[in-house]
Backbone as CSV, one residue per row, in Angstrom:
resi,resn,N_x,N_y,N_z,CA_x,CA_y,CA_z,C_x,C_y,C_z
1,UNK,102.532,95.351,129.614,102.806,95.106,128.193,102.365,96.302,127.362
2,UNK,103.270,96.733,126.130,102.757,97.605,125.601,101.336,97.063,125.111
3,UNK,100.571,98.374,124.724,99.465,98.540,123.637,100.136,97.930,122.188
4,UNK,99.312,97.229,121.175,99.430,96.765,119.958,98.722,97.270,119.523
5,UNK,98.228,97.859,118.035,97.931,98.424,116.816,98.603,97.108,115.639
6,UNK,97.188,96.204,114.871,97.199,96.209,113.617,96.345,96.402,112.383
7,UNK,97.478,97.025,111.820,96.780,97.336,110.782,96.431,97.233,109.557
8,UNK,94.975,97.203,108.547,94.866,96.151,107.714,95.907,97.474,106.312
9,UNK,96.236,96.470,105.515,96.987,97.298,104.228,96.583,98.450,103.556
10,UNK,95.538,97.311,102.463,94.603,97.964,101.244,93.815,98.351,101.519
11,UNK,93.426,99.771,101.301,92.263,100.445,101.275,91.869,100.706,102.561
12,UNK,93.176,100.498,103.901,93.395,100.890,104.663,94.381,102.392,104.781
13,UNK,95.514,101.711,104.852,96.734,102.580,104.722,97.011,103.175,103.238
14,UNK,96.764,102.347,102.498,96.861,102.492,100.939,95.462,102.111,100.141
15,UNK,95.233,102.989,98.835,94.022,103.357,98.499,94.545,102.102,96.924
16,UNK,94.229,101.192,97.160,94.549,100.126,96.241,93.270,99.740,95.306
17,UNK,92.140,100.857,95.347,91.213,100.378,94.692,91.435,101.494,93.601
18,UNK,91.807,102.392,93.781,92.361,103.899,92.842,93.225,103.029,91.977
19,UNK,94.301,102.995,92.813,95.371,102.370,92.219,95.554,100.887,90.830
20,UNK,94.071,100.478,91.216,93.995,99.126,90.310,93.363,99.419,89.079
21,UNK,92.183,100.537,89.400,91.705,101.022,87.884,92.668,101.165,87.309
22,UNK,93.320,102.393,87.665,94.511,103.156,87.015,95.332,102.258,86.194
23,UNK,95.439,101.138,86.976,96.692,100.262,86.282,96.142,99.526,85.467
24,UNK,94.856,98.972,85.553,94.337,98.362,84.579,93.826,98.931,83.005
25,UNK,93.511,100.215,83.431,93.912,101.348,82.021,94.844,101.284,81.322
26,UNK,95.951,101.027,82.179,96.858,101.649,81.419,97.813,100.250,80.795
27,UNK,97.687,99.300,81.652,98.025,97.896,81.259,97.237,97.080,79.542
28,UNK,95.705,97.931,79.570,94.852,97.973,78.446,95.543,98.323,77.198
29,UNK,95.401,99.339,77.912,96.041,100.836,76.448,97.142,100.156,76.104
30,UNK,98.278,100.265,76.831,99.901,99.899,76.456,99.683,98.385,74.894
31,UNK,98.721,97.940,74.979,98.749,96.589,74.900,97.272,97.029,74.065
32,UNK,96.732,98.001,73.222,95.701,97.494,72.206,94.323,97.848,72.997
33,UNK,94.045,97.433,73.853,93.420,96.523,74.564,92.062,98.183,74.778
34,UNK,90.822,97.736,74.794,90.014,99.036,74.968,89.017,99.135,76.414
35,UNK,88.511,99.697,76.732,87.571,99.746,78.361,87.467,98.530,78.468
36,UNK,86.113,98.111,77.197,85.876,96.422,78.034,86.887,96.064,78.612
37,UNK,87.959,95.916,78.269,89.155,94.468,78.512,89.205,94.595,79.645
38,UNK,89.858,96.345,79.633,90.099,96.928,81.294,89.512,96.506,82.143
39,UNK,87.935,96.811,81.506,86.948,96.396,82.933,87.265,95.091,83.482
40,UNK,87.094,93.841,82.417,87.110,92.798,82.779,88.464,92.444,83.517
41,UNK,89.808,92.769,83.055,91.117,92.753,83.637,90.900,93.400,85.301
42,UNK,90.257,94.307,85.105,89.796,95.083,86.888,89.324,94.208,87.976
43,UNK,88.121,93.561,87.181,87.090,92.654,87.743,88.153,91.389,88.601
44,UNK,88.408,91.179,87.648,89.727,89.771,87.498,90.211,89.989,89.243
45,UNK,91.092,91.097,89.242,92.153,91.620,90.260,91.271,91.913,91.391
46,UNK,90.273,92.596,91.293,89.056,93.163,92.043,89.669,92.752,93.467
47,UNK,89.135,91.466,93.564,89.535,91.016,95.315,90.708,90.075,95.548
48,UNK,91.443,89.952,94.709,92.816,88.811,94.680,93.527,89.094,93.702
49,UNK,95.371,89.618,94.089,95.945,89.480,92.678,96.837,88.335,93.250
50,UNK,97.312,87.317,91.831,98.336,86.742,92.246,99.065,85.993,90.837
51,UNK,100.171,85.632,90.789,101.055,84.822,89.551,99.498,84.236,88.586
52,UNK,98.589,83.706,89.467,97.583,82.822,88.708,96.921,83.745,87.684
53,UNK,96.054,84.826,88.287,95.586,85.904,87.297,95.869,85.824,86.168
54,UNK,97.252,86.223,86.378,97.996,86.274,84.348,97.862,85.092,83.824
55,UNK,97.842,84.158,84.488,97.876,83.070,83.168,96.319,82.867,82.556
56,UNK,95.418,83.589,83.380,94.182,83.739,82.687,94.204,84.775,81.479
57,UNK,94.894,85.794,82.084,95.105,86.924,81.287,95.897,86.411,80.063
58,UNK,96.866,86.180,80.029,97.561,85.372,79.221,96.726,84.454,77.932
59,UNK,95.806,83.666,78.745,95.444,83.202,77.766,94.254,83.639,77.026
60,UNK,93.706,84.719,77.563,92.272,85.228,76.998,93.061,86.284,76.207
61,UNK,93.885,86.848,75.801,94.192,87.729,75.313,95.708,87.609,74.229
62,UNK,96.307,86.536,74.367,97.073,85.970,73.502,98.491,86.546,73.777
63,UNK,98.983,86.806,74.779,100.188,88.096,75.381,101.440,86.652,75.408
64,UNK,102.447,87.505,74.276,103.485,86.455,74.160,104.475,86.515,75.669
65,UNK,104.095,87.417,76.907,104.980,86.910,77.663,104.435,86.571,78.913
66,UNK,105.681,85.854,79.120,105.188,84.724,80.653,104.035,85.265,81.615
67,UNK,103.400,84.167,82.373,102.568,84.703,83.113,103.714,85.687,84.235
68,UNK,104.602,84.558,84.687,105.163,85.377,85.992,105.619,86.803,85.333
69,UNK,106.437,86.587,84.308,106.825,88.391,83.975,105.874,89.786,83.914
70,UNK,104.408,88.870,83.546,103.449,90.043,83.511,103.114,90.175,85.251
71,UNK,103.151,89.073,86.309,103.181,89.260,87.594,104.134,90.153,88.148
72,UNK,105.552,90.189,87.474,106.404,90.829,88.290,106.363,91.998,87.782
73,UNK,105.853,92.772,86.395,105.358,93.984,85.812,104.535,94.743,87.421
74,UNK,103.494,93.662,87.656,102.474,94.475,88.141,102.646,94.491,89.270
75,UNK,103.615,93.849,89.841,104.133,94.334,91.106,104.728,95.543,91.308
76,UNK,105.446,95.787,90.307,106.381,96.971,90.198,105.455,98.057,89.554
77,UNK,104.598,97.979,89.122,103.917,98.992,88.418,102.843,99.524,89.669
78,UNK,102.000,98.639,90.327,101.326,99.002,91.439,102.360,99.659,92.794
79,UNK,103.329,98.845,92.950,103.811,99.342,94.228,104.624,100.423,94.139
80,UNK,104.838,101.289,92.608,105.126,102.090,92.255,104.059,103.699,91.958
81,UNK,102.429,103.354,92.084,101.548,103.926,92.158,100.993,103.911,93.358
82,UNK,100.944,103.409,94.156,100.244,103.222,95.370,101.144,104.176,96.109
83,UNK,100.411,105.358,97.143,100.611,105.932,98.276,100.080,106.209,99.600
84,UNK,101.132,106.391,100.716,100.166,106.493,101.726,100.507,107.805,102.356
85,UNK,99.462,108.411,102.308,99.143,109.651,102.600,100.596,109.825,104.082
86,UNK,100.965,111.469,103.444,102.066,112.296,104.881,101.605,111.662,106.157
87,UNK,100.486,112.611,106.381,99.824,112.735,107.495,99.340,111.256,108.238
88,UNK,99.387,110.260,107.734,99.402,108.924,107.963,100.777,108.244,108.364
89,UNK,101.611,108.525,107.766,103.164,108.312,108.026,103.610,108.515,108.971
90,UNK,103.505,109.736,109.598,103.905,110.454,110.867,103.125,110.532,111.962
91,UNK,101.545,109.926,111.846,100.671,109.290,112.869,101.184,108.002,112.958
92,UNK,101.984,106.900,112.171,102.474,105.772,112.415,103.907,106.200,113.488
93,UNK,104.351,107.263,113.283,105.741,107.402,113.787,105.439,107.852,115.229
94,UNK,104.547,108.672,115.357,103.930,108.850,116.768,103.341,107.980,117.612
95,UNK,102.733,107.405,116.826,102.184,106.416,117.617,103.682,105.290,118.174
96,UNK,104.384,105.024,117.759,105.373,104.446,117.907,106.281,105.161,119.386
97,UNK,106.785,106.179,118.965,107.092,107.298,119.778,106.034,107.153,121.385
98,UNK,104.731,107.183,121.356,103.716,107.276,122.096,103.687,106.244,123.082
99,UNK,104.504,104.627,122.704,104.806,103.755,123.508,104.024,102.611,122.671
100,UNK,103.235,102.536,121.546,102.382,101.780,120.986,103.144,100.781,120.050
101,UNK,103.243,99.196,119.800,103.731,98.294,118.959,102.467,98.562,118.045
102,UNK,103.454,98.367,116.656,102.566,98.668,115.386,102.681,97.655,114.489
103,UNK,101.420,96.649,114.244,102.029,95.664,113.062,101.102,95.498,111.984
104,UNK,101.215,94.907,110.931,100.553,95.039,109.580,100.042,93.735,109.523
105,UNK,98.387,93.545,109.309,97.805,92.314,109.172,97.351,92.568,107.720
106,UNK,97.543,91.618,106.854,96.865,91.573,105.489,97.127,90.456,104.863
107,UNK,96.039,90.349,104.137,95.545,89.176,102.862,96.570,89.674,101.846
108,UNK,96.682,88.392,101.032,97.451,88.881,99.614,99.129,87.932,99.979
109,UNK,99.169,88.124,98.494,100.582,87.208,98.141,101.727,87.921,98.869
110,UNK,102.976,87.737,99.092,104.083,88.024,100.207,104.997,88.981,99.002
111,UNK,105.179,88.856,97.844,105.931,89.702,96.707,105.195,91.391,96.586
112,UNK,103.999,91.008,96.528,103.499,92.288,96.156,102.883,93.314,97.517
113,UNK,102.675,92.512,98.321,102.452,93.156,99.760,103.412,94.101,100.039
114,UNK,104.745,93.050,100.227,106.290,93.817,100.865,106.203,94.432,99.591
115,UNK,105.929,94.486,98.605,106.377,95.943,97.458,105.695,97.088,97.643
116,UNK,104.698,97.053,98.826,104.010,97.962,98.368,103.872,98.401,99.767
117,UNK,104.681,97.748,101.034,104.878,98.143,102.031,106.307,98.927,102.025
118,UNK,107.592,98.530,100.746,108.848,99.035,101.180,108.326,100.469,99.883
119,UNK,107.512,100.564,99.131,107.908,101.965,98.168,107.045,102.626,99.268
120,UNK,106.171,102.922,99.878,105.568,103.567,100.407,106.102,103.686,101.927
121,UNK,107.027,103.048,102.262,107.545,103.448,103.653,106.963,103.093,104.563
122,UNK,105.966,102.644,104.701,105.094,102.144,105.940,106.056,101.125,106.306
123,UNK,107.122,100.523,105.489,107.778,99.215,106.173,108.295,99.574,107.410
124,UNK,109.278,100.517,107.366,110.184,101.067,108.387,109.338,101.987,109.265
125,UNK,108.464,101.981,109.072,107.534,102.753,110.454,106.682,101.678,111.185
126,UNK,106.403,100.585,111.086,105.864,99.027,111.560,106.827,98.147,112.470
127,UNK,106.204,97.316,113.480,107.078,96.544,114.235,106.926,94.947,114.114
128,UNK,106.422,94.873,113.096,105.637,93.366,112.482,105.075,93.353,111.036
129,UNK,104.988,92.692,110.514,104.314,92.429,109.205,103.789,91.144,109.193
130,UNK,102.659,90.469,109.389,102.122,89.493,108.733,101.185,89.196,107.619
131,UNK,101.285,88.792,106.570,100.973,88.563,105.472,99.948,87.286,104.978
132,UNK,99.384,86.789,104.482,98.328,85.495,104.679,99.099,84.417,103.887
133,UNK,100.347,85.105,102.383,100.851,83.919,102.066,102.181,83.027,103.020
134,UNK,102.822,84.313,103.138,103.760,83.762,104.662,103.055,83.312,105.685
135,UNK,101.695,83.537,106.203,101.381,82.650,107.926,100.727,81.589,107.586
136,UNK,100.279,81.372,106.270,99.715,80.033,105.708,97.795,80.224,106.673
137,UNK,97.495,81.225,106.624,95.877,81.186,106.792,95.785,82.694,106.324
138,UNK,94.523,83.001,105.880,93.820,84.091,106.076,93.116,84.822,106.682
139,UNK,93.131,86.344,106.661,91.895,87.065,107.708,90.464,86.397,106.663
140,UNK,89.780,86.297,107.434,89.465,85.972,109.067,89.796,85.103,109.993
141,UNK,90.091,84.561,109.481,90.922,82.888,109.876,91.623,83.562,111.251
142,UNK,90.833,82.937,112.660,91.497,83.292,113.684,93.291,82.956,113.807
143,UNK,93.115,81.576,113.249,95.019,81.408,112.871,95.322,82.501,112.563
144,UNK,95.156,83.147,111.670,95.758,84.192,111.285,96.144,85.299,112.198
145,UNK,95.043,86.283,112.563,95.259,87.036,113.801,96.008,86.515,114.889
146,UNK,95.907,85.228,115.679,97.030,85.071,116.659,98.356,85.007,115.840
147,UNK,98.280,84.624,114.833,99.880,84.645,114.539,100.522,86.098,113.865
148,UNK,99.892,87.071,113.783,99.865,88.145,113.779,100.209,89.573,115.050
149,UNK,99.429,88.891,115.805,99.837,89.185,116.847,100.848,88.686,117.877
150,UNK,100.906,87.572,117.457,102.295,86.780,117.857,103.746,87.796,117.809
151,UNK,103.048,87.869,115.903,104.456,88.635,115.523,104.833,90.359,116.119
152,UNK,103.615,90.428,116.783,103.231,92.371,116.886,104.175,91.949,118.416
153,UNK,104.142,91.147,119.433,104.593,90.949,120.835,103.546,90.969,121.077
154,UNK,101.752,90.606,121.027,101.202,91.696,122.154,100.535,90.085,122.516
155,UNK,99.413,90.443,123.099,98.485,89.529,123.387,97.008,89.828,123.312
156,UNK,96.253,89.203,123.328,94.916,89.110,122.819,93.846,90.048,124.111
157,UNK,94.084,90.129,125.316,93.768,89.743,127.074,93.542,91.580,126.889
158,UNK,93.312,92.581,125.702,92.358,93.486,126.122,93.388,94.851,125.441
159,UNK,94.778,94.798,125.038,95.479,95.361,124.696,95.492,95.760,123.139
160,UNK,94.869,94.956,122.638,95.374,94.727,120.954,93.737,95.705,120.396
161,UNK,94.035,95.955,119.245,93.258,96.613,118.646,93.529,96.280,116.876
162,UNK,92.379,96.536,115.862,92.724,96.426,114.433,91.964,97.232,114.061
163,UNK,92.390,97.859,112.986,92.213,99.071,112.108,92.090,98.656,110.773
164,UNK,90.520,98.120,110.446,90.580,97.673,108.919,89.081,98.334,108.005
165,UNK,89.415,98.284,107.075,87.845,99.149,106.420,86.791,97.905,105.653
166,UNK,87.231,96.432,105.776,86.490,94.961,105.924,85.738,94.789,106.726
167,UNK,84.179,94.727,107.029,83.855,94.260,108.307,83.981,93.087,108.420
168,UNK,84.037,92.133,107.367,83.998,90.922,107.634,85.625,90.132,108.465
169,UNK,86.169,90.726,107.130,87.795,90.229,107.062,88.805,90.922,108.656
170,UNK,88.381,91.963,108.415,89.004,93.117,109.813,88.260,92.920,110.976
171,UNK,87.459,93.720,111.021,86.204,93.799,112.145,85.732,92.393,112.993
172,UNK,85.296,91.632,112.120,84.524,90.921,112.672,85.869,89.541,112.904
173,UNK,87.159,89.072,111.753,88.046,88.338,112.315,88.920,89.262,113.488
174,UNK,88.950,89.999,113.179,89.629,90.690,114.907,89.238,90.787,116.074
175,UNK,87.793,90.747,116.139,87.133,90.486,117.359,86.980,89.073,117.735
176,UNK,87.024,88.276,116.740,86.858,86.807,117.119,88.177,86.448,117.989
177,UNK,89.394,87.181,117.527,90.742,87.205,118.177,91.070,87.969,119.731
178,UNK,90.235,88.677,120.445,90.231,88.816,121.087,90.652,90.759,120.980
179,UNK,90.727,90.996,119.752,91.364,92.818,119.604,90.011,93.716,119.794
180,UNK,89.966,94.890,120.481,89.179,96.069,119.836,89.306,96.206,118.346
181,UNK,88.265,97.073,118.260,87.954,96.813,116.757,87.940,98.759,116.153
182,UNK,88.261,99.151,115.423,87.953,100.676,114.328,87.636,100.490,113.085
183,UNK,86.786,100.519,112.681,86.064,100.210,111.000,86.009,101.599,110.448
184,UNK,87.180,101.226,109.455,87.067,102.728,108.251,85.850,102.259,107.075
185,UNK,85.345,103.347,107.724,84.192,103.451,106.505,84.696,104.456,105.248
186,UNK,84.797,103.153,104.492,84.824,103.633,102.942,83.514,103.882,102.191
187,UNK,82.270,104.374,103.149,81.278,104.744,102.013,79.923,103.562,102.304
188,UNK,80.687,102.121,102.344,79.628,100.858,102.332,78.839,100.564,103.588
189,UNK,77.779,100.046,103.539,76.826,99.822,104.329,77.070,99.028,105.050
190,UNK,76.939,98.847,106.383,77.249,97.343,106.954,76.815,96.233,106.696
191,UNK,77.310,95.625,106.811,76.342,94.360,106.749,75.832,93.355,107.133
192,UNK,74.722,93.081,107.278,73.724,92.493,108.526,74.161,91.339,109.006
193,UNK,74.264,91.009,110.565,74.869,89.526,110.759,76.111,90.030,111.298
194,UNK,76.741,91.555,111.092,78.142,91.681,111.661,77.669,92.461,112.851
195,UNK,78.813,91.934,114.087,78.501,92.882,115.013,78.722,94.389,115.219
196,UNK,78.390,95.536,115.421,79.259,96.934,114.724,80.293,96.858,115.844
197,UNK,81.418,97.577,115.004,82.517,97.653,115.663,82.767,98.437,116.872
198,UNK,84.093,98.964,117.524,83.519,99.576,118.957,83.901,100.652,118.366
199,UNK,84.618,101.141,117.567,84.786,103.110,117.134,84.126,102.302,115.472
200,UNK,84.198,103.950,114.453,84.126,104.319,113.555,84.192,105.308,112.692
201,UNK,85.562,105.560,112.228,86.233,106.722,111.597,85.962,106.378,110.364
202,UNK,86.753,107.855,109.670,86.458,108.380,108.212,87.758,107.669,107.573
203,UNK,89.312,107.592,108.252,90.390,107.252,107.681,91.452,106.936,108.797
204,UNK,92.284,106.661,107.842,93.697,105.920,108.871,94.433,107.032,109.951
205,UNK,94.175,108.151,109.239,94.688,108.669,110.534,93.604,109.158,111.702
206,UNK,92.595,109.382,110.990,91.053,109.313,112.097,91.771,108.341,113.404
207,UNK,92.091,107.302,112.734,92.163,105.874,113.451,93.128,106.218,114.249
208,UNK,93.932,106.582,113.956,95.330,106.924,114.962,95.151,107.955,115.982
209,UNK,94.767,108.971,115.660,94.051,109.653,116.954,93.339,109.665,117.727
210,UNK,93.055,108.706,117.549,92.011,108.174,118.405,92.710,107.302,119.160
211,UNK,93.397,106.242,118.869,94.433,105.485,119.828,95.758,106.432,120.142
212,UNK,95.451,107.513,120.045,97.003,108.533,120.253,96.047,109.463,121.886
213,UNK,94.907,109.077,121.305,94.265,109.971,122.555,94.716,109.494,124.155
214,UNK,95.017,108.250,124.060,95.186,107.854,125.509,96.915,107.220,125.574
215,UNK,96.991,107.164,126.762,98.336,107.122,127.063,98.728,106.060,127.044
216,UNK,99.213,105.166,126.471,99.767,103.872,126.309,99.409,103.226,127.166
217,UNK,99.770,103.598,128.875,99.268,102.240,129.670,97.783,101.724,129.780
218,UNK,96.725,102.549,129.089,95.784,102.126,129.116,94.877,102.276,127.693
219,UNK,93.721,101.333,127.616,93.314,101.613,126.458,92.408,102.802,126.041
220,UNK,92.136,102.692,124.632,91.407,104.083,124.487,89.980,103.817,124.360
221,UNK,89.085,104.887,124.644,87.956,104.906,125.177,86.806,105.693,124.272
C-alpha cells in the first residue's frame, strides 16, 4: 500500500493567523470601527470562524447586513489573502510524484476551508480532503482521523503519518489514530501531558523532506 501524508490546513500549509489580523483591520477600518473593535472582532475568530460569529458581530455593532452576507464577505476576503508558500506547492507535487497519497485533515466549516484550499491551489495537488463540518466529528476526535484516512486510501497499521503545528488537535489526535506524527513548531511550548511527537520541524516543507527522504515503500526514519 502506498505511504499516506495528512495534512493539517491552518497555520500549517497556510499562515491563517497573519491572515486574520489583517482582515480584521481592515474589516474595522472599512466600517468606522477602531483597534479595540479589531481586537475584539480577532479574539472572536481567534480559534473558530463560522455563519454564527457574525450574528454576534452583527449585533454588537449594529451592521445593517445579514449575518450570512458578512460570512460570505469573509470567506472571499480571507481565501483571497491567504497563501501557501512556492516551495510548499511543489514539495506537495513531489511528494505525489514520489509514490506518496496526500490528504488534508482540518477543523473548520466546509465553505471556507474549500475556499481557501481552491485560491491557493493546494486543492489540485491533494488526494483527499476531509473537513470536520463534512465528516460530522472533529480533530481530535479519533472518528475523525479514521474517516480521514478512509478518504486518503491508506490505513492506520504503520503507513500514515500527520503534519500539524496543534499538539493537541494534530499530534496527539493522530497518534491516538494509529499515524506517525511531525509537529511544526510555530514558536509555542509544549504542553505537559502531551506525548512529544516522533520528528520536529520548523515548516511545511521541513515536513516534506523529511518524508521525501525515504522511498515510498518504506517509512521515514
Amino acid at each position: 500500500m502506498k505511504p499516506f501524508v495528512l495534512f493539517d490546513l491552518d497555520n500549517t500549509l497556510i499562515d491563517r493567523k497573519l491572515a486574520l489580523v489583517e482582515w480584521a483591520a481592515e474589516f474595522c477600518a472599512l466600517r468606522g470601527l477602531g483597534t479595540q473593535e479589531a481586537e475584539w472582532v480577532h479574539q472572536l475568530f481567534k480559534d473558530r470562524a463560522g455563519p454564527g460569529q457574525f450574528v454576534e458581530v452583527r449585533e454588537r455593532f449594529g451592521f445593517a447586513e445579514p449575518a450570512e452576507q458578512l460570512w460570505r464577505d469573509y470567506c472571499s476576503d480571507i481565501a483571497a489573502s491567504v497563501h501557501c508558500p512556492s516551495d510548499v506547492l511543489v514539495g506537495l507535487d513531489e511528494l505525489r510524484a514520489a509514490g506518496w497519497r496526500i490528504g488534508i485533515a482540518t477543523n473548520g466549516a466546509a465553505d471556507i476551508q474549500w475556499a481557501k484550499l481552491r485560491a491557493t491551489g493546494i486543492a489540485r495537488r491533494v488526494d483527499a480532503v476531509c473537513i470536520s463540518e463534512e465528516a460530522g466529528a472533529r480533530k481530535p476526535d479519533r472518528v475523525f482521523f479514521l474517516e480521514a484516512i478512509r478518504r486518503c486510501k491508506g490505513d492506520a497499521g504503520g503507513t500514515g503519518w500527520i503534519v500539524g503545528d496543534n499538539p493537541v488537535t494534530d499530534i496527539d489526535g493522530g497518534r491516538d489514530a494509529g499515524l506517525r506524527t511531525v509537529w511544526i513548531n510555530r514558536g509555542v511550548v509544549w504542553p505537559d501531558g502531551c506525548l512529544a511527537p516522533d520528528h520536529e520541524v520548523s515548516g511545511a516543507r521541513a515536513a516534506i523532506d523529511l518524508l521525501a527522504a525515504a522511498a515510498p515503500e518504506r517509512e521515514p526514519r
